[in-house]
C-alpha positions as CSV (number, residue, x, y, z in Angstrom):
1,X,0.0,0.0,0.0
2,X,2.7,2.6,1.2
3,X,5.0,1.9,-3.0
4,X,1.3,3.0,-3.9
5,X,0.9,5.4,-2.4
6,X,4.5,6.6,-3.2
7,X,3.9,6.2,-6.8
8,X,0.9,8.2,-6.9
9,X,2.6,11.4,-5.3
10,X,6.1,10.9,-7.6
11,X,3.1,11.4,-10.7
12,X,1.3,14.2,-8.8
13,X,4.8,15.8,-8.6
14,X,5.8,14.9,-12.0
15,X,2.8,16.8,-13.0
16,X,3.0,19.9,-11.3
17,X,6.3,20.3,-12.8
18,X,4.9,20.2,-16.6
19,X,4.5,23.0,-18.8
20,X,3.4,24.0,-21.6
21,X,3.5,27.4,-23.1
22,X,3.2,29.0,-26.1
23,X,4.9,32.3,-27.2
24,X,1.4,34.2,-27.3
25,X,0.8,32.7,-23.7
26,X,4.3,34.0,-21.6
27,X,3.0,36.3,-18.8
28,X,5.5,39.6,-20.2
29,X,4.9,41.8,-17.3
30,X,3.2,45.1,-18.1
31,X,6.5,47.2,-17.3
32,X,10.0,46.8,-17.3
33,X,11.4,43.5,-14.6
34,X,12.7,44.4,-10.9
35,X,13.7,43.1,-8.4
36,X,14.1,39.3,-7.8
37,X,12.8,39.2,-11.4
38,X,16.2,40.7,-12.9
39,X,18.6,38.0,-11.6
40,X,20.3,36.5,-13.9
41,X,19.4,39.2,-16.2
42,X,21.9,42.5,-17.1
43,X,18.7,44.5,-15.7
44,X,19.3,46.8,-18.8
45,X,16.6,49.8,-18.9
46,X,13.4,48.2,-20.4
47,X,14.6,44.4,-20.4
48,X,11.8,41.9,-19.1
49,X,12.2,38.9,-17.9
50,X,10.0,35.7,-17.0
51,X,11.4,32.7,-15.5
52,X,9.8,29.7,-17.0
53,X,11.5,26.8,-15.1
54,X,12.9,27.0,-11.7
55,X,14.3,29.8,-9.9
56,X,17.8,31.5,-10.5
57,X,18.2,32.8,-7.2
58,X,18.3,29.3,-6.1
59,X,20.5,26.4,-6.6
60,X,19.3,24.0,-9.5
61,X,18.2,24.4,-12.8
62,X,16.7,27.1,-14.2
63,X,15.4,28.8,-17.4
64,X,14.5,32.3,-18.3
65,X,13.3,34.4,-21.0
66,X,14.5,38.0,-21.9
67,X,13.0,40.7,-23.9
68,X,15.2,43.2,-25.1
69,X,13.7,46.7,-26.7
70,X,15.3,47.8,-29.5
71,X,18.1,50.2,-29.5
72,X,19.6,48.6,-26.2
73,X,23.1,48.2,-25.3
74,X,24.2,46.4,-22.2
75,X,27.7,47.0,-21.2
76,X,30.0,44.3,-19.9
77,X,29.2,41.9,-17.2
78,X,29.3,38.0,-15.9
79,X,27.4,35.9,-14.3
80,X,28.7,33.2,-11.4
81,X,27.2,30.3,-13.1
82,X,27.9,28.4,-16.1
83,X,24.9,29.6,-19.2
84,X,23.7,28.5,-22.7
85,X,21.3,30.6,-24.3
86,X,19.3,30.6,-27.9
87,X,18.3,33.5,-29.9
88,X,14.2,33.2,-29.9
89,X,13.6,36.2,-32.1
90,X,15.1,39.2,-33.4
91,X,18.8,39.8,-34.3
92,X,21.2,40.2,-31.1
93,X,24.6,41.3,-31.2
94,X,26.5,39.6,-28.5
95,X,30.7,39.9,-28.0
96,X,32.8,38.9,-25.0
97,X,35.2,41.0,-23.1
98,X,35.6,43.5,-20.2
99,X,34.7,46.3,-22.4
100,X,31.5,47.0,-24.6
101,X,33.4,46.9,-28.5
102,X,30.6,47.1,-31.5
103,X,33.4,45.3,-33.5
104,X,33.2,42.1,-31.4
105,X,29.8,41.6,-31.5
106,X,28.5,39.1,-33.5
107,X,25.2,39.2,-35.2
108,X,23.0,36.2,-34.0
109,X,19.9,35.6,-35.8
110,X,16.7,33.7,-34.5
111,X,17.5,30.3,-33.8
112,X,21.8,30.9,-32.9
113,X,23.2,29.6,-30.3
114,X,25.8,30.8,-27.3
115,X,27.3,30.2,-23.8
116,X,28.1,32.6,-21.4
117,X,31.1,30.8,-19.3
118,X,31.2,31.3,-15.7
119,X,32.8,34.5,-14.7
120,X,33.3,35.3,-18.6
121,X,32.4,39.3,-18.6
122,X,30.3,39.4,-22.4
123,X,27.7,42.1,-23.9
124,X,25.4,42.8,-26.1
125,X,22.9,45.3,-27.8
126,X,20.1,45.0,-30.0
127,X,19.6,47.3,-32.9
128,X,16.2,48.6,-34.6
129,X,14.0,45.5,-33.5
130,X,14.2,43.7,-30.0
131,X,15.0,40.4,-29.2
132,X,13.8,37.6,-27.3
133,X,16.4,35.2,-25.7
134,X,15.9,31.9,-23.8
135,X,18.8,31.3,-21.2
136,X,19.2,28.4,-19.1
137,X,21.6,27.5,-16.0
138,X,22.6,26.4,-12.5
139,X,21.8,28.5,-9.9
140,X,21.9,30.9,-7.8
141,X,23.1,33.5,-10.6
142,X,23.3,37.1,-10.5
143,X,25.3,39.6,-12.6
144,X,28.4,41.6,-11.5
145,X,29.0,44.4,-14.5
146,X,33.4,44.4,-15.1
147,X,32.3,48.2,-14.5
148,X,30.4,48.9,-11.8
149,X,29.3,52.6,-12.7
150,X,27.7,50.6,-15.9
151,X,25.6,48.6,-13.7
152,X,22.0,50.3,-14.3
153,X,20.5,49.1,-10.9
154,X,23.4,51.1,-8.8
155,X,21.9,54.6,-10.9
């Protein structure tokens, strides 16, 4: 009775952690992200982000989404965990380096791939359209900016 009853909650909790969403059904917030909602994110001026699987102010696997406005540029800055992220829409220029440099970045189109190493300062801007960006890794993350006077949530 008791491996029943065991099996039956590993299912509920198998359950629970199901989803399903498509791009017309992620809650965007109205406004720009703050708080607990920018870890893990650069926390750029108008940047949203949702998290979609876990939480990355917490150990363990996580996944987030990022929309960038147009016109953006976020300067250089690392996170302390190990990344992977994939270009959902829009084109995003992304470089790495301790410096923002416009001739490192590399154009990434919808569907391009790229890490962001552990402690690897990178950065990024969008151009006339936004961009959309999945990002997953192990937290807790966070961002430290190789400049802090770049870091928009210190202004």
């Amino acid at each position: 009775m008791l491996a029943v009853a065991l099996s039956g909650a590993a299912v509920v909790s198998a359950q629970d952690a199901q989803k399903r969403i498509t791009p017309a059904e992620v809650p965007w917030p109205a406004g720009a992200s703050s708080g607990t909602a920018l870890v893990g994110s650069a926390g750029a001026s108008g940047t949203q982000t949702v998290t979609l699987k876990g939480d990355p102010t917490k150990p363990g696997l996580y996944t987030i989404l990022l929309r960038v406005g147009p016109n953006t540029r976020i300067q250089a800055h690392s996170h302390p965990d190990d990344r992977v992220a994939t270009v959902v829409s829009g084109d995003w220029y992304f470089g790495y380096g301790r410096t923002f440099d416009e001739a490192a970045l590399k154009q990434l189109p919808p569907g391009s791939f790229y890490t962001e190493p552990l402690g690897m300062d990178h950065f990024a801007m969008t151009k006339s359209s936004g961009v959309v960006i999945q990002i997953s890794g192990m937290g807790p993350s966070g961002t430290t900016y190789a400049d802090p006077r770049n870091d928009p949530n210190r202004k």
